[in-house]
C-alpha positions in Angstrom: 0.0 0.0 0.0 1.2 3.5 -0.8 2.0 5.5 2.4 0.8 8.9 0.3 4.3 10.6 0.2 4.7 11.1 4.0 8.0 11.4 5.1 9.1 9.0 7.9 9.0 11.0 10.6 12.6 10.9 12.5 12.7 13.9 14.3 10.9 13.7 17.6 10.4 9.7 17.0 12.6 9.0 20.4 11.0 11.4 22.3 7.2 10.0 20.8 8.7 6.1 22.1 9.5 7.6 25.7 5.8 9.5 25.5 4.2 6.2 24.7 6.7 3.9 26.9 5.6 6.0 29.6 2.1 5.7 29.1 1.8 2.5 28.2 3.5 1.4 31.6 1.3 3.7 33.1 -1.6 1.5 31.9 0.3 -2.2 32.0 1.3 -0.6 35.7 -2.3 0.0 36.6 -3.4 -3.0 35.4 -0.7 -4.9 37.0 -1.3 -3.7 40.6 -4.8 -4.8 39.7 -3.6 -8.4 38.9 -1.5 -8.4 41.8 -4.4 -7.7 44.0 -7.0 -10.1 42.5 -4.0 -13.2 42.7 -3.7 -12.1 46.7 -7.6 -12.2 47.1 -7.7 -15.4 45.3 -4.8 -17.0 47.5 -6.7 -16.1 50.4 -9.8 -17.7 49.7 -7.6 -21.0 48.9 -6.4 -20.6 52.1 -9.6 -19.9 53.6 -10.9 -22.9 51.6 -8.1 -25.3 52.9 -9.4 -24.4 56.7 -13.2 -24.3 56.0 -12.3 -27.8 54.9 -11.1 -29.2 57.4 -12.4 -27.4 60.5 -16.0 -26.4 59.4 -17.3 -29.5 57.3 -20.7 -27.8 57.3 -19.9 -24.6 56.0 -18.8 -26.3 52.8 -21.9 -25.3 50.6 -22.3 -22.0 52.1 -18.1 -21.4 51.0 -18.7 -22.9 48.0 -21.9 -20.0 47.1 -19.2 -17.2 48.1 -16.7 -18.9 45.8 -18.6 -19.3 42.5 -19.8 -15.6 43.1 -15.8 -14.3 43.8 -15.1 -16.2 40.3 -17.6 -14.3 38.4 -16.5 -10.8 39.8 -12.8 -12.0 39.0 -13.7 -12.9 35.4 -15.3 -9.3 35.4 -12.3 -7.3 37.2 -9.5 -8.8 34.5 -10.8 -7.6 31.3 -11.9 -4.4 32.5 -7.9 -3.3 34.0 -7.1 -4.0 30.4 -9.8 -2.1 28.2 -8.0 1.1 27.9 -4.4 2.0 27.1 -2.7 4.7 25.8 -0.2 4.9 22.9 1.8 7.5 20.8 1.1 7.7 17.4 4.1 7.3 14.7 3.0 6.7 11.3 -0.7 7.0 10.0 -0.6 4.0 7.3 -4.5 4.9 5.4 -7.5 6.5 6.6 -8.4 4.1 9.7 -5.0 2.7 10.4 -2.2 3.7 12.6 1.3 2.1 14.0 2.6 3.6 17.6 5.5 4.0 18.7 6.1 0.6 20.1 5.4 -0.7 16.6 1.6 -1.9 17.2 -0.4 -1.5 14.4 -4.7 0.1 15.5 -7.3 -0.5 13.2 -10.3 1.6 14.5 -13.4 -0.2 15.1 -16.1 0.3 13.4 -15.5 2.1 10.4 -14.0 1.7 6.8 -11.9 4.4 4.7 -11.3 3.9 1.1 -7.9 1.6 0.6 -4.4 3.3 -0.1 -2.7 2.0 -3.4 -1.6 -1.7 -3.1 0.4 -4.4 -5.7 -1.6 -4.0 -8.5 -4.7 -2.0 -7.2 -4.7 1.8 -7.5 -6.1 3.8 -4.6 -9.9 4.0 -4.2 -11.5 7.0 -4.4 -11.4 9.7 -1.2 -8.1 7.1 0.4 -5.6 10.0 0.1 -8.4 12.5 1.7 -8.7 10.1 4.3 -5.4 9.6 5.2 -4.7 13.0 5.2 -7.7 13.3 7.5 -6.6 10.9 9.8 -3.2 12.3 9.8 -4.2 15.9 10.9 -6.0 14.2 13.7 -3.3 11.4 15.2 0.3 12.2 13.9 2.8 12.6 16.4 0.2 12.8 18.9 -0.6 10.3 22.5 -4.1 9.0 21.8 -6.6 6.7 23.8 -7.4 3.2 23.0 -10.4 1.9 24.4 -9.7 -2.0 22.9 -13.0 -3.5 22.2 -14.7 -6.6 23.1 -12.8 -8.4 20.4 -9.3 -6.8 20.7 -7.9 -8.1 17.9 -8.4 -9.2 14.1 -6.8 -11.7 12.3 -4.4 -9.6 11.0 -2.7 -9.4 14.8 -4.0 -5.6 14.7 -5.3 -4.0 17.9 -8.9 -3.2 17.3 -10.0 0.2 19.3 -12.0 3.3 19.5 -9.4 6.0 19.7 -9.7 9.6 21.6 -7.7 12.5 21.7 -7.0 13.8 25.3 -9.4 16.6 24.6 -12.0 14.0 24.1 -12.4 14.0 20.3 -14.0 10.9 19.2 -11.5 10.1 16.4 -13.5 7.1 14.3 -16.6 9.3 14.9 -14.2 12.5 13.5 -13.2 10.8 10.2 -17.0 9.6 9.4 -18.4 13.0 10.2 -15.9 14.6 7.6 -17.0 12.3 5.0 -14.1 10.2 4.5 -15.0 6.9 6.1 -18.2 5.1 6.2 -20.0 3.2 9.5 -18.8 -0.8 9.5 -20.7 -2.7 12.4 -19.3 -5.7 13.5 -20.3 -7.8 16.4 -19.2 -8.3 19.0 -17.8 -4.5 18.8 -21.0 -2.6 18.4 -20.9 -0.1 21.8 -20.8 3.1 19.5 -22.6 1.5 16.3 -25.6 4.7 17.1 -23.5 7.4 17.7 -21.3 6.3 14.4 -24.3 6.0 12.3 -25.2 9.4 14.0 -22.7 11.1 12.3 -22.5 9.9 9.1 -26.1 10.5 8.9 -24.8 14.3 9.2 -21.8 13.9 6.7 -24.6 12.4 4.1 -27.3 15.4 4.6 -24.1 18.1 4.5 -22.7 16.0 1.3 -19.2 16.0 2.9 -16.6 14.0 1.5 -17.3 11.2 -0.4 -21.5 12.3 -0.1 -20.6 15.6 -2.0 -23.0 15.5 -5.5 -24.3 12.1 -4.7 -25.6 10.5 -7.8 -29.1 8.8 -6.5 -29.3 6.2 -9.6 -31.3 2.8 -9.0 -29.9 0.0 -7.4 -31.3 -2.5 -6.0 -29.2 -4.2 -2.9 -30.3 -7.3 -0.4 -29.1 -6.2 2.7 -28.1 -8.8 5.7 -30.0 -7.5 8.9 -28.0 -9.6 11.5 -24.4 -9.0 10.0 -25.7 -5.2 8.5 -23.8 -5.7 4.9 -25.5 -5.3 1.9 -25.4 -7.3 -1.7 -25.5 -7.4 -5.6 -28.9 -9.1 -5.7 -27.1 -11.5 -8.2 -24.3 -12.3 -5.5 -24.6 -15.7 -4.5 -24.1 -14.6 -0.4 -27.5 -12.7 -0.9 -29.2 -15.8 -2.0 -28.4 -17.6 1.3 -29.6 -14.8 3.2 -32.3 -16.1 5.8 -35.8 -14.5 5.0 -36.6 -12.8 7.9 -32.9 -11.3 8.4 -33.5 -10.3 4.3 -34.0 -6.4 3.5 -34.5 -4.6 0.7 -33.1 -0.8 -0.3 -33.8 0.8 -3.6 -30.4 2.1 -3.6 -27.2 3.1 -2.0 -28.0 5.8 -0.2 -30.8 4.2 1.5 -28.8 1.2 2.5 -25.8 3.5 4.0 -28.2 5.7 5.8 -29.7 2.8 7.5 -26.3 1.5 8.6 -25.2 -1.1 6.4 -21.9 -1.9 4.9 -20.7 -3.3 1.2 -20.3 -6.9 1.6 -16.6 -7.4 0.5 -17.7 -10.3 -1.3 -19.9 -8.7 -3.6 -17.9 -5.3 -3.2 -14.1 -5.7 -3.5 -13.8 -2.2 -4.5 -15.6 1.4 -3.6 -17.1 1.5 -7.5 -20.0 3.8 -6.3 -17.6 6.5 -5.2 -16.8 9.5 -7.3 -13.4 10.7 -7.8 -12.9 14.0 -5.3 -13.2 17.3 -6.8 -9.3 18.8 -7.6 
């Protein structure tokens, strides 16, 4: 994929790796110490079990309650230490992709921007827009990642909602300008509404890639359970379960109700319009 013509950004990179080594141990730290507490609490009640077990014979149901319900709040403690990190931003690679400092790649969750050149693909429509976009919101910058409910994809990337310490919403930012479109995907759906929200706005302001937005005929079978939408003569529509089938007239209906191209039946963005020069 082409990286635009940025530079690599060496000046200030050593200082960005001690910003985000810093932070990041700040967060591993905190969750940590959280760890460390929840492995003391759980030795105790071992211990406490060991005793109960041999000198109280009839407390064993009543310890056995108070253990099952000390397992569920410890299953509940140890993802939530680890939900949010921070991280320094190095290198914006496309419009919703970024690499820190510490060389871990964030895809943001729960929307798409137009891909960058790649092998033997040109760059889709509105990519350089978005990456510029994304650059003049994360470059060089310490951002927050709140990792989702699936914090990963198959690519090894860390999947995340990112914020700006002034509290910019930056997946929400890129979709409100227009440059990115709304991509639901279970189990990582905890700002779906407010997403949709704001492209909702980008479409009625034509922004970005809804400026002059050509309202031509298409018919589309959209997925209600996975929220992608089809080429009626794809074969994934056809095995689309009846009562999860729906209908739209054309594209604009289908994105402003929250659906997604399936990449099956859309490898490509051919219903953009090259940007205005």
């Amino acid at each position: 994929m082409s990286l635009f013509a940025f530079r690599r950004p060496f000046e200030g990179l050593r200082a960005g790796r001690a910003k985000s080594r810093n932070s990041t141990e700040h967060s591993y730290g905190k969750c940590y110490k959280t760890t460390y507490r929840l492995c003391v609490l759980s030795v105790s009640a071992v211990i406490v079990a060991s005793w109960v077990n041999l000198m109280c014979p009839g407390l064993r149901i009543f310890y056995c309650r108070i253990t099952s319900v000390w397992l569920i709040l410890l299953a509940m403690a140890a993802p939530a230490a680890s939900a949010e990190q921070w991280g320094y931003v190095r290198w914006v690679y496309d419009g919703d992709t970024v690499i820190l400092s510490d060389d871990r790649r964030v895809r943001y969750i729960g929307i798409n921007a137009p891909e960058m050149a790649r092998e033997q693909h040109p760059a889709e429509p509105y990519a350089k827009a978005a990456t510029r976009a994304n650059r003049e919101l994360v470059y060089r910058k310490r951002t927050l990642l709140e990792v989702g409910r699936e914090p990963a994809d198959r690519y090894g990337r860390i999947l995340a909602y990112v914020f700006l310490p002034d509290g910019r919403f930056v997946n929400e930012a890129l979709v409100r300008s227009g440059v990115a479109v709304v991509l639901p995907k279970a189990p990582n759906l905890k700002y779906e509404k407010r997403l949709l929200a704001a492209q909702r706005k980008a479409m009625s302001a034509g922004k970005g890639m809804w400026h002059n937005w050509r309202h031509c005929r298409t018919r589309l079978v959209g997925n209600g359970r996975s929220k992608r939408f089809h080429h009626p003569s794809c074969s994934r529509a056809a095995r689309i379960h009846p009562k999860n089938r729906v209908l739209f007239e054309n594209l604009w209906d289908a994105f402003w109700d929250g659906y997604a191209p399936a990449r099956g039946c859309f490898p490509t963005t051919p219903w953009l319009r090259r940007p205005p020069r």
